[in-house]
C-alpha positions as CSV (number, residue, x, y, z in Angstrom):
1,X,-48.0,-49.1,70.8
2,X,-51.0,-50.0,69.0
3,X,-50.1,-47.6,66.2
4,X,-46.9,-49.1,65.5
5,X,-48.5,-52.5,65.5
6,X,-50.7,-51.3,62.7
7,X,-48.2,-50.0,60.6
8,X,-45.8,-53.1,60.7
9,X,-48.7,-55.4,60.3
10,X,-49.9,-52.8,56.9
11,X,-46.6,-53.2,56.1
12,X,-45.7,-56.4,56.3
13,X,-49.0,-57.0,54.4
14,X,-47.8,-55.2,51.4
15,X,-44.8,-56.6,50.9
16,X,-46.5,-60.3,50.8
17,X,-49.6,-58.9,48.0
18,X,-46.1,-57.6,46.6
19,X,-44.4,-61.2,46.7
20,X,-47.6,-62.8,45.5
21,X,-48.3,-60.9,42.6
22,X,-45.3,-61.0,39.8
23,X,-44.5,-58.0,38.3
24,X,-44.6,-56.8,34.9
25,X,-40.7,-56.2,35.1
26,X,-40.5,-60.2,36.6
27,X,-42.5,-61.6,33.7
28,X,-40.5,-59.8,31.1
29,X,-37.2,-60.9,32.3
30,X,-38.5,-64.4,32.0
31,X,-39.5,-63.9,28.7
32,X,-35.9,-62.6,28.2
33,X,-34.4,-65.8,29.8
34,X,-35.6,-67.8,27.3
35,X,-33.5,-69.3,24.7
36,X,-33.2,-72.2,22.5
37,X,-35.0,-73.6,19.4
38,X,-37.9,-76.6,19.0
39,X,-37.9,-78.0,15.5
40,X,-41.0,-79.5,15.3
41,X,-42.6,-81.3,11.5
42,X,-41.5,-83.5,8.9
43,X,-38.9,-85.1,6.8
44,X,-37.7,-81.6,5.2
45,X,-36.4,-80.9,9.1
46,X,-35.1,-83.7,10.0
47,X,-32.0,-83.6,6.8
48,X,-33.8,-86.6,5.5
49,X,-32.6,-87.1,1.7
50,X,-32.8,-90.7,-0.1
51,X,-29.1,-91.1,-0.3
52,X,-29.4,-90.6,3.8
53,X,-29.3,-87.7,5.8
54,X,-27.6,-84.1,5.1
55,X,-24.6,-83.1,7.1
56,X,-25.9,-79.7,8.7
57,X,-29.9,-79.7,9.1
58,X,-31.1,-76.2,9.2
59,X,-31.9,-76.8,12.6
60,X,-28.2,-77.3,13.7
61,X,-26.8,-74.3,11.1
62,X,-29.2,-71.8,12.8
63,X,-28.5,-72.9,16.9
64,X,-24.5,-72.8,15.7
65,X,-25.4,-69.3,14.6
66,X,-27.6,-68.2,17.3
67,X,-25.5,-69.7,20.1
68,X,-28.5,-71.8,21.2
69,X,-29.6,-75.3,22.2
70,X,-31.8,-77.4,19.4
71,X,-34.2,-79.9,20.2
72,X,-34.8,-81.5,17.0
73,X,-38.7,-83.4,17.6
74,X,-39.5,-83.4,14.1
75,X,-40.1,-87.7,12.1
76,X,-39.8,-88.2,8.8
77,X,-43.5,-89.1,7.1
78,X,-45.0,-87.0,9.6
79,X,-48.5,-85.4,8.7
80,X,-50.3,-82.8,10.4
81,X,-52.4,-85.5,12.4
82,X,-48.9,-87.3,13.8
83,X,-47.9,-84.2,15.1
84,X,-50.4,-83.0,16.9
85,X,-50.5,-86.9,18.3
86,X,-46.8,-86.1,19.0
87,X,-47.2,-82.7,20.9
88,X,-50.0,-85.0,23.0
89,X,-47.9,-87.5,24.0
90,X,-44.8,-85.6,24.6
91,X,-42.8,-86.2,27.6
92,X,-41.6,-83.9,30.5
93,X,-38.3,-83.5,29.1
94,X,-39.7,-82.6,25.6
95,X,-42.5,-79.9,27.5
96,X,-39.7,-78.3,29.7
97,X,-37.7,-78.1,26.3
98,X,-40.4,-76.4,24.8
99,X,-41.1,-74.7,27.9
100,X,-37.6,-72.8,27.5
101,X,-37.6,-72.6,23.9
102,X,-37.6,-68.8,22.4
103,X,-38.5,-70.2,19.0
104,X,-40.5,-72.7,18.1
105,X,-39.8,-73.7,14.4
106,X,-42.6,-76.1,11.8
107,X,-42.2,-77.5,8.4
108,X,-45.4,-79.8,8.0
109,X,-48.4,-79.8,5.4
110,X,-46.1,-81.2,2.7
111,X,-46.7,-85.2,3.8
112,X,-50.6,-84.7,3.8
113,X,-50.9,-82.8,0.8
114,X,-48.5,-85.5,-0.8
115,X,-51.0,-88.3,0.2
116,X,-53.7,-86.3,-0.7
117,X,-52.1,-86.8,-4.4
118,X,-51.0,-89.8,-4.3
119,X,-54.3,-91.2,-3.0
120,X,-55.8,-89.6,-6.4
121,X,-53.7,-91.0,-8.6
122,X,-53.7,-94.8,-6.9
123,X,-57.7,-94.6,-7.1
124,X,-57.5,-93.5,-10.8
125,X,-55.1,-96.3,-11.4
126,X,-57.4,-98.7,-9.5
127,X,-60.5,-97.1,-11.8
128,X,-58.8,-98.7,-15.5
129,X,-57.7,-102.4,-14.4
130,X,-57.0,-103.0,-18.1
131,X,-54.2,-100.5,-18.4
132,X,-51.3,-102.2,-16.1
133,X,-50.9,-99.2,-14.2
134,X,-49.5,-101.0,-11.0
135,X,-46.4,-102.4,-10.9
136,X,-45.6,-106.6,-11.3
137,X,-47.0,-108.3,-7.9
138,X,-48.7,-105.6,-6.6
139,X,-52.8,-105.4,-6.5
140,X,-56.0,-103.1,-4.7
141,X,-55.2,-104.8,-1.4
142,X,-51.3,-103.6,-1.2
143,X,-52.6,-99.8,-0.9
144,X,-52.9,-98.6,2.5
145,X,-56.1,-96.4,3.6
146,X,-53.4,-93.2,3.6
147,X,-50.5,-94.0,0.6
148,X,-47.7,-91.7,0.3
149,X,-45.8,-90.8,-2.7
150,X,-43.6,-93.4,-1.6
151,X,-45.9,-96.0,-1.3
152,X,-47.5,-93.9,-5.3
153,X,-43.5,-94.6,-6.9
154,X,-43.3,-98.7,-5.2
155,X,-46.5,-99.6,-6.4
156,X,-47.7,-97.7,-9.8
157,X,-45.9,-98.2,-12.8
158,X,-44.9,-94.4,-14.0
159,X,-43.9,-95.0,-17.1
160,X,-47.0,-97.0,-17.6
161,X,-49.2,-93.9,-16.6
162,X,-46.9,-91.5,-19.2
163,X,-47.2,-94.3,-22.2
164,X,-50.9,-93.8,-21.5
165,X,-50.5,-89.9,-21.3
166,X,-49.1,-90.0,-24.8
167,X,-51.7,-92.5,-26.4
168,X,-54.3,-89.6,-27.5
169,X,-56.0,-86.6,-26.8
170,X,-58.7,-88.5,-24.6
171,X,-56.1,-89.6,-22.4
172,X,-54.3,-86.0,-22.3
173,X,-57.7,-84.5,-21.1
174,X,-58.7,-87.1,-18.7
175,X,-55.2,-86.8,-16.7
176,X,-55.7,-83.4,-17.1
177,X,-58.8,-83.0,-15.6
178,X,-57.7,-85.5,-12.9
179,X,-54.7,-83.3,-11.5
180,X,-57.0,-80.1,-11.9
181,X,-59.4,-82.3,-10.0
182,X,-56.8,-82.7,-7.2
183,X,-55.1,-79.8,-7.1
184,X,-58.8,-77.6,-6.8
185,X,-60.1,-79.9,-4.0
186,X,-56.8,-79.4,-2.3
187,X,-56.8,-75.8,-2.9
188,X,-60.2,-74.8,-2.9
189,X,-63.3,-74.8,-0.6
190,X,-66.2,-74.7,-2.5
191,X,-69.7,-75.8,-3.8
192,X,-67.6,-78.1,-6.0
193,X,-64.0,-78.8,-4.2
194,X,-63.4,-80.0,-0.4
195,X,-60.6,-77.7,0.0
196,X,-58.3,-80.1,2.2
197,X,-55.6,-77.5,2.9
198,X,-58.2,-75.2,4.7
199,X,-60.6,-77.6,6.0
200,X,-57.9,-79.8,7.8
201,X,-54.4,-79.0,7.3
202,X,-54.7,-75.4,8.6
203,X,-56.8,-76.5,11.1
204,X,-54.3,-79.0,12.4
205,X,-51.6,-76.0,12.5
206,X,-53.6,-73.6,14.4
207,X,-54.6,-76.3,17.0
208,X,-51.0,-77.1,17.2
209,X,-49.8,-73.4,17.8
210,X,-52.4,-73.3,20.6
211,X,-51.3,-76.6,22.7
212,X,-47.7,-75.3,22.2
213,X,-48.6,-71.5,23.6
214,X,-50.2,-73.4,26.5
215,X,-47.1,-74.7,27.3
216,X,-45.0,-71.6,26.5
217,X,-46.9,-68.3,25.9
218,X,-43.9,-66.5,24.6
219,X,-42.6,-68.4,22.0
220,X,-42.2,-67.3,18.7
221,X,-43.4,-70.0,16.8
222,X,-42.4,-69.7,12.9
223,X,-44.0,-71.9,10.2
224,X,-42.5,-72.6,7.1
225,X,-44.7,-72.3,3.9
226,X,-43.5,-75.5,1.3
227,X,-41.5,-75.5,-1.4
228,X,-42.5,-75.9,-4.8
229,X,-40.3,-79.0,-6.3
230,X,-41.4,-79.9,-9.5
231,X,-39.2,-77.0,-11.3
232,X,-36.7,-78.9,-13.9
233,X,-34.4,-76.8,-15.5
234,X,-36.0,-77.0,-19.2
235,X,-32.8,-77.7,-20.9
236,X,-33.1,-81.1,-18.2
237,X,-36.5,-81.5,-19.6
238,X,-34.9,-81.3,-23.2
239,X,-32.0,-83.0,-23.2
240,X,-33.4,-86.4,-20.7
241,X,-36.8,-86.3,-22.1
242,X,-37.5,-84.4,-25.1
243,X,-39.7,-80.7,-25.0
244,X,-42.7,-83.2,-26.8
245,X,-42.7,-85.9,-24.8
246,X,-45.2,-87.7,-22.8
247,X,-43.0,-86.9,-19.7
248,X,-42.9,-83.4,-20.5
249,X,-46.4,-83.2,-20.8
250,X,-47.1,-84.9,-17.5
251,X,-44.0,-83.0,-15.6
252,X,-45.6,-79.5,-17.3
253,X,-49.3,-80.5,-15.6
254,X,-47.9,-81.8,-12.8
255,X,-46.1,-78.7,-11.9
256,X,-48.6,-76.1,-13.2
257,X,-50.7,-77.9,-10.4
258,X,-48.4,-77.5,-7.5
259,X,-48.0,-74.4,-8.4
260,X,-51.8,-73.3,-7.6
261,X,-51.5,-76.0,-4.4
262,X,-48.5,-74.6,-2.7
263,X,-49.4,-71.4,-3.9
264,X,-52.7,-71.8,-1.9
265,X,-51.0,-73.4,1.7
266,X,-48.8,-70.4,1.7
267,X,-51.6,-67.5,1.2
268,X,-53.8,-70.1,3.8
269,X,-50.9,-70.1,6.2
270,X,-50.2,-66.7,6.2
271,X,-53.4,-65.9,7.5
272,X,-53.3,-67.7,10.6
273,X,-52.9,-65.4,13.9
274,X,-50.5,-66.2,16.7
275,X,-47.6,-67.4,14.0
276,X,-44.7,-66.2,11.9
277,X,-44.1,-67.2,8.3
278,X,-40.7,-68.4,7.3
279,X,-41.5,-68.4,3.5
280,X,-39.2,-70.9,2.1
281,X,-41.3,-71.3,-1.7
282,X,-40.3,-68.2,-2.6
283,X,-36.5,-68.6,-1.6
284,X,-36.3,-71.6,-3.5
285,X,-38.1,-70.5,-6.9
286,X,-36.3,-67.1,-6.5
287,X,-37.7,-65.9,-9.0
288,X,-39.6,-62.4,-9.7
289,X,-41.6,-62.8,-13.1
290,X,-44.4,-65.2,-14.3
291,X,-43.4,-68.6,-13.8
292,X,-43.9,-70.6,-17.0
293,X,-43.0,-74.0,-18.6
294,X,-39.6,-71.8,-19.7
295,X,-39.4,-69.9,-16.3
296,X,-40.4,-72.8,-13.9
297,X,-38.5,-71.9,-10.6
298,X,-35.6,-72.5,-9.0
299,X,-36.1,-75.5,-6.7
300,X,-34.2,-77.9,-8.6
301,X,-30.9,-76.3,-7.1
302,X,-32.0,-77.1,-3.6
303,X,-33.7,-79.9,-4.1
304,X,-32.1,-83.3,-6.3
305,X,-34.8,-83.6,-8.8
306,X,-33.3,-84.0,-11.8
307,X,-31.8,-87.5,-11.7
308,X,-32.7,-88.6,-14.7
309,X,-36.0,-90.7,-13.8
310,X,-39.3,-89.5,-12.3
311,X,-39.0,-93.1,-10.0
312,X,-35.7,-91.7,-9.1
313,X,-35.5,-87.8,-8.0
314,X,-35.7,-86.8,-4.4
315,X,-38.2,-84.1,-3.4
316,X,-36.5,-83.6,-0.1
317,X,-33.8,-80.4,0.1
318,X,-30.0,-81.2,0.2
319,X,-27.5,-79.1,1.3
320,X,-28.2,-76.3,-0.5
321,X,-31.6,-76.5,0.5
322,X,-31.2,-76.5,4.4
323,X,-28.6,-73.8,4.2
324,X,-31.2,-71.7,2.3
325,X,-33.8,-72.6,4.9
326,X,-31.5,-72.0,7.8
327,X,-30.9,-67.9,6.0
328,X,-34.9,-67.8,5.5
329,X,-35.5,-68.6,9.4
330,X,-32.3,-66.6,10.7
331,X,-33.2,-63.7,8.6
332,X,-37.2,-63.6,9.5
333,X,-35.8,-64.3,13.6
334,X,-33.7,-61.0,12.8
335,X,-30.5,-60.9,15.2
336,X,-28.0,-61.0,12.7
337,X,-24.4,-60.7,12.7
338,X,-21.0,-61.6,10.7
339,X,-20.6,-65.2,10.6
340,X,-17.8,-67.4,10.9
341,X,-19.8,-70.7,11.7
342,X,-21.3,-73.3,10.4
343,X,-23.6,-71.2,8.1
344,X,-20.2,-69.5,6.4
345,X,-18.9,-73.5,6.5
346,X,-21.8,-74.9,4.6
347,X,-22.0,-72.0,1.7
348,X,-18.3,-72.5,1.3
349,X,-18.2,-76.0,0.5
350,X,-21.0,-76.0,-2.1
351,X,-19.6,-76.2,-5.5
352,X,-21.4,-74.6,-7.8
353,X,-21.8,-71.3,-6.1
354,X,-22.1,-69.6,-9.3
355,X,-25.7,-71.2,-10.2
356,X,-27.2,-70.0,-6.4
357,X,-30.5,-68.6,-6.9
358,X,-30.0,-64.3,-6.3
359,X,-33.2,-64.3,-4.2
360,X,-32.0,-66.9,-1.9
361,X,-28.3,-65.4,-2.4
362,X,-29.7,-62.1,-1.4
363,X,-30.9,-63.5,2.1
364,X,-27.5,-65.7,2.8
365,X,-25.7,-62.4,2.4
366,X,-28.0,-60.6,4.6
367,X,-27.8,-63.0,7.8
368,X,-24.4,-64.2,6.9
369,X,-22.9,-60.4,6.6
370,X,-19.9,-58.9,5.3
371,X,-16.4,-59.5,7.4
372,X,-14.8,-56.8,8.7
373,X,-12.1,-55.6,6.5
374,X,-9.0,-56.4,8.1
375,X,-7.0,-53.1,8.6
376,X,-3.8,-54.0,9.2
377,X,-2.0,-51.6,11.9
378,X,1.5,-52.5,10.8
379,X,3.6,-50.2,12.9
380,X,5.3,-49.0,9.5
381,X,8.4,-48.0,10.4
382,X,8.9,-45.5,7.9
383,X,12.3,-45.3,8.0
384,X,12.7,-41.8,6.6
385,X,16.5,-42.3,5.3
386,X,17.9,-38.8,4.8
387,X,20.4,-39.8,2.3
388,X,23.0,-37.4,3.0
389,X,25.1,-36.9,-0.1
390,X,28.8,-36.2,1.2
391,X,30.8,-34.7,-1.9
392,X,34.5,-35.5,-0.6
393,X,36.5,-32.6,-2.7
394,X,39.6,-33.7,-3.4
395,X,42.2,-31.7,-2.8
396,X,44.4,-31.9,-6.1
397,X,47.6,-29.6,-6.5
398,X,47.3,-28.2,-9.4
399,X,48.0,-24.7,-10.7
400,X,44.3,-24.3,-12.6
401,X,42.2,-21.5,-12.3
402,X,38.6,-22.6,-11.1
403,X,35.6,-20.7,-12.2
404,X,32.9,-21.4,-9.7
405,X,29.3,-20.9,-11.2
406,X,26.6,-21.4,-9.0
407,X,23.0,-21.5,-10.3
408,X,20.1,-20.2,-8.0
409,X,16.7,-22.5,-9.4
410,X,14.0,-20.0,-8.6
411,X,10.6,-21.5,-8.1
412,X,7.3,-19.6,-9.2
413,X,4.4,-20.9,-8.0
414,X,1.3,-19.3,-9.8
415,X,-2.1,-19.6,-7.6
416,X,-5.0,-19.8,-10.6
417,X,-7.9,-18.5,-9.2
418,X,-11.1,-20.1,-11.2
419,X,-13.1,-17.6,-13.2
420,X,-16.9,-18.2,-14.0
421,X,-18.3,-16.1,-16.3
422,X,-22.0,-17.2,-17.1
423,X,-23.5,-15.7,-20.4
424,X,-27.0,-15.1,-20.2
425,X,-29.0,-15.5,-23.1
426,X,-32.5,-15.4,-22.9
427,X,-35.2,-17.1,-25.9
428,X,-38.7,-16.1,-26.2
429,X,-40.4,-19.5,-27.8
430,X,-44.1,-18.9,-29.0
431,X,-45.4,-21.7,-28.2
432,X,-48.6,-23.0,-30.8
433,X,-51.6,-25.0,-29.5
434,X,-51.1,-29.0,-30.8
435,X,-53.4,-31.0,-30.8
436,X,-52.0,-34.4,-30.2
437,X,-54.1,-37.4,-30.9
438,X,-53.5,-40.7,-29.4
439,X,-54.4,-43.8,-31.3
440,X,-54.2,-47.0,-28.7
441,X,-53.9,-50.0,-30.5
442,X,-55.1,-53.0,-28.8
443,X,-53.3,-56.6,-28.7
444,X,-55.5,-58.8,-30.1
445,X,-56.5,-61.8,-27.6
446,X,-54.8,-64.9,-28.0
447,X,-57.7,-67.4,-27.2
448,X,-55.9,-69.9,-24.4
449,X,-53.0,-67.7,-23.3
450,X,-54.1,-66.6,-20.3
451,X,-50.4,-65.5,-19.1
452,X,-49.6,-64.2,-21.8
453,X,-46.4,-66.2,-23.1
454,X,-47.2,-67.1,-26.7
455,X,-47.7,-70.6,-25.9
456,X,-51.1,-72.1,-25.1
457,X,-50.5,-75.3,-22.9
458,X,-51.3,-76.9,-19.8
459,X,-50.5,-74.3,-17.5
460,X,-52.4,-72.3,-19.4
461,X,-54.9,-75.0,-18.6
462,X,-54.4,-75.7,-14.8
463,X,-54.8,-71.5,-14.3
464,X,-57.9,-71.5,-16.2
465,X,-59.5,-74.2,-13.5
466,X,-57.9,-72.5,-10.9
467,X,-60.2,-69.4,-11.8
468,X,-63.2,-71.5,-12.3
469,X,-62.7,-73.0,-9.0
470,X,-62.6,-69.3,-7.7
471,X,-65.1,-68.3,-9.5
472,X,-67.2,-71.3,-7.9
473,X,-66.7,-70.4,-4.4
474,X,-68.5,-68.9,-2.1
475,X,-67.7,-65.4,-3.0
476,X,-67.4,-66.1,-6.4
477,X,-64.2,-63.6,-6.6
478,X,-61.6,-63.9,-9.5
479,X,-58.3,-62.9,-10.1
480,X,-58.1,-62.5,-13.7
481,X,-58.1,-59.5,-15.3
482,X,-60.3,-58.3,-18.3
483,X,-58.0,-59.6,-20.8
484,X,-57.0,-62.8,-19.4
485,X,-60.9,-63.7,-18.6
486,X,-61.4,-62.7,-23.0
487,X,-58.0,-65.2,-23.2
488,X,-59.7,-68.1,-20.7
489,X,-62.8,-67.9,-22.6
490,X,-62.1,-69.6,-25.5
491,X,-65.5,-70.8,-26.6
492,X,-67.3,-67.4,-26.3
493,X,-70.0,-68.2,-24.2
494,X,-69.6,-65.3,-21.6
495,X,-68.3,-68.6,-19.1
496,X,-64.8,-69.5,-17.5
497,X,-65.2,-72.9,-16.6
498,X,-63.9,-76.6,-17.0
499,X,-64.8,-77.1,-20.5
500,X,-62.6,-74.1,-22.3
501,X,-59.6,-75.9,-19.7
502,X,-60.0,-79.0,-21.9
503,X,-60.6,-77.7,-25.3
504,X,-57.1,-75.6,-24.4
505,X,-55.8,-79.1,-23.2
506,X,-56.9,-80.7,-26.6
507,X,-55.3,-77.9,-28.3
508,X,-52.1,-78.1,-27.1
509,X,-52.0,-82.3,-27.2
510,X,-52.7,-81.2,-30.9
511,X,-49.9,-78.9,-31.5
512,X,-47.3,-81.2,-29.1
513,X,-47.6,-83.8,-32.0
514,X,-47.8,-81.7,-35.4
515,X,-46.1,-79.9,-37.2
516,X,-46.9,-76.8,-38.8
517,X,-50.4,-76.4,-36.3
518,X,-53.2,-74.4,-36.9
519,X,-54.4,-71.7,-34.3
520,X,-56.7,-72.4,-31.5
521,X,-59.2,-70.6,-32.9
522,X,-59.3,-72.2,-36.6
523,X,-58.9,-75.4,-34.5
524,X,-62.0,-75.0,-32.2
525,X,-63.9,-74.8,-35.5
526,X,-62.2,-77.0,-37.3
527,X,-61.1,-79.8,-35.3
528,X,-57.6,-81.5,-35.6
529,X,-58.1,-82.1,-39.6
């Protein structure tokens, strides 16, 4: 009796360490019974656009597509900061939504890097009282402690600023060095720069990812890198403001700038652990070669930049621009199928299909698929009419003798079978010893044109402060080859640094304004006379 006791008791015992412990099988079917999508940053996610709010965010295309619920979280104006306050304060509803969420889904960086610039340009407005650079009513004490580029458009006059750009050379180089001065200490962390994006805008997303793993270990949480916008179209640029204008000047630094700054968040972001990367910069550029001030990018097709006015354009994506976001997320996220939803919907409303991008066209294709082709069973009743030809002989008295000839149509058929006769004919070639001499003939370096586009200008400007911000790092690494460190180097000295940036910034203020201009090198030694 005793034995029996045992056993039942052992028994019962494992079945309870069984009950108390979940299995591996247990956990991974609550991993599978997760579904739904958080959207968690900024304007961009909310449809946000100054002429109000988009029809289809990405966040609705891509829970039509995937079947799924969408809790939308994200505020316009949002920086890194408000959204980790938000994830702090969130409520139970909010948790349990994140709690059953399978994806997680950020755009955010955009708003602090945005008042990182803005904040530069108010202070350099606030440096030069004399020059009127703030708009009628407004002084020092209308800025707030954080401005954004909203506050940057209300409260500076831009066309003051781009009157200024255009008064001389001095003023070229000192704007110049003031958006090289931004865009390195938001880019780079260094003896010399702060390096804002890694020092606290990464830092902000990584703390982020970890409060929302505590909540749910298995979600996929994908973070969007940020878009380039400042790419106008250069016939825009030609036809609104003129190739040599002060605006084109400003637009040309301003977006060889972001360029190094966006380019910078999205090699940051991509080396954070624990995250994927939904890289929306390149699916709105969509473009493969060297960008340039004649090959800018894409953006301005998802994005309503070109408006006619700087004070004017929208940085936020429109239609266009969601639907392209919602193919970059649904495409990384991977469970594709043919569509016949809301993503199909959007694509076919937009107008000018025939301008979209063929990077971002490429990756709607992919997650919107190809629809079956329709075979039609049509139960052809192949009505196989035997027409019967009835030849009704008439019977006709008639005293005539008929000669009946009938003509037997023999049919040969010949079977060709296909000869191949293969003629052999063999060449003994004596071959002599050549010597072959290759002569390589070098490109000369063009001085200032570090990418190589026959122009020397300000992006040729911004990359060479780029690489002296590299350069003054901690590793002191690089990226420019051989022959673009000769280009960079325009006053010989053996250095890349901030002073061949502004003699190649004086340089091309010279040759903006003159016809028939010297070359950089005859202008290094000879000045602008």
């Amino acid at each position: 009796m005793k034995k029996v006791l045992s056993t039942l008791l052992a028994a019962a015992l494992s079945v309870s360490a069984i009950a108390a412990v979940p299995s591996a099988e247990t956990e991974k079917a609550a991993a599978a019974a997760k579904s739904g999508m958080v959207i968690l940053g900024d304007s961009i996610a909310t449809g946000y656009t100054r002429q109000g709010d988009v029809a289809h965010n990405y966040g609705e295309i891509c829970g039509d597509y995937l079947g799924c619920k969408v809790s939308n979280y994200a505020v316009v104006g949002d920086t890194t900061d408000d959204m980790l306050a938000l994830i702090d304060k969130m409520s139970a509803e909010q948790k349990k939504n994140i709690s059953d969420a399978e994806y997680v889904v950020i755009s955010i960086g955009g708003n602090d890097i945005m008042q990182y610039i803005a904040k530069g340009l108010i202070d350099f407005a606030l440096s030069k009282p004399d020059q009127n650079f703030f708009n009628e009513g407004y002084t020092a004490a209308d800025i707030p402690k954080n401005p954004s580029m909203s506050t940057l458009t209300t409260v500076l006059n831009i066309n003051s600023i781009l009157s200024y750009a255009n008064s001389g050379i001095r003023a070229q180089i000192e704007l110049s060095s003031l958006f090289g001065d931004i865009g390195s200490n938001l880019s780079f962390k260094n003896k010399n720069y702060e390096g804002y994006i890694e020092t606290h805008i990464i830092p902000n997303i990584e703390t982020a990812a970890d409060k929302i793993k505590a909540v749910n270990p298995d979600a996929k949480i994908m973070v969007q890198t940020i878009y380039q916008p400042i790419q106008f179209d250069p016939t825009y640029i030609q036809k609104t403001y003129g190739t040599k204008s002060s605006t084109a000047t400003f637009i040309s630094l301003l977006r060889s700038q972001m360029e190094i700054v966006m380019g910078s968040y999205s090699e940051h972001i991509s080396a954070v652990d624990g995250i994927d990367v939904v890289d929306v910069k390149t699916e709105f550029t969509s473009y493969d070669g060297e960008l340039s001030t004649d090959t800018p990018g894409n953006t301005n097709y998802f994005v309503d930049v070109q408006t006619g006015g700087l004070s004017t354009m929208d940085v936020h994506p429109n239609q266009k621009g969601h639907l392209a976001i919602a193919a970059a997320i649904l495409s990384k996220i991977g469970k594709l199928h043919v569509d016949d939803g809301l993503l199909t919907e959007v694509y076919n409303g937009i107008k000018d299909k025939d301008k979209y991008p063929a990077i971002a066209y490429a990756t709607y294709k992919k997650v919107a698929g190809e629809p079956k082709v329709t075979t039609t069973s049509t139960t052809t009743t192949t009505t196989t009419t035997t027409s019967k030809t009835t030849t009704t002989s008439k019977t006709t008295t008639t005293t005539t003798t008929s000669k009946t000839t009938t003509t037997t149509s023999k049919t040969t058929t010949t079977t060709s079978k296909p000869t191949t006769t293969t003629t052999s004919k063999t060449t003994t070639t004596t071959s002599k010893p050549t010597t072959t001499t290759t002569t390589t003939t070098t490109t000369p370096i063009k001085h200032g044109d570090i990418n190589n586009d026959g122009l020397v200008d300000s992006v040729d400007a911004s990359g060479i402060l780029a690489e002296y911000a590299r350069l003054s790092s901690n590793d002191a690494k690089g990226k420019f080859t051989t022959a673009q460190g000769k280009a960079a180097d325009v006053d010989n000295n053996g250095l890349i640094d901030s002073v061949d940036a502004s003699k190649v910034l004086a340089y091309y203020a010279y040759v903006s304004n003159t016809d028939n201009a010297k070359s950089i090198d005859e202008y290094l030694k000879t000045g602008k006379k």
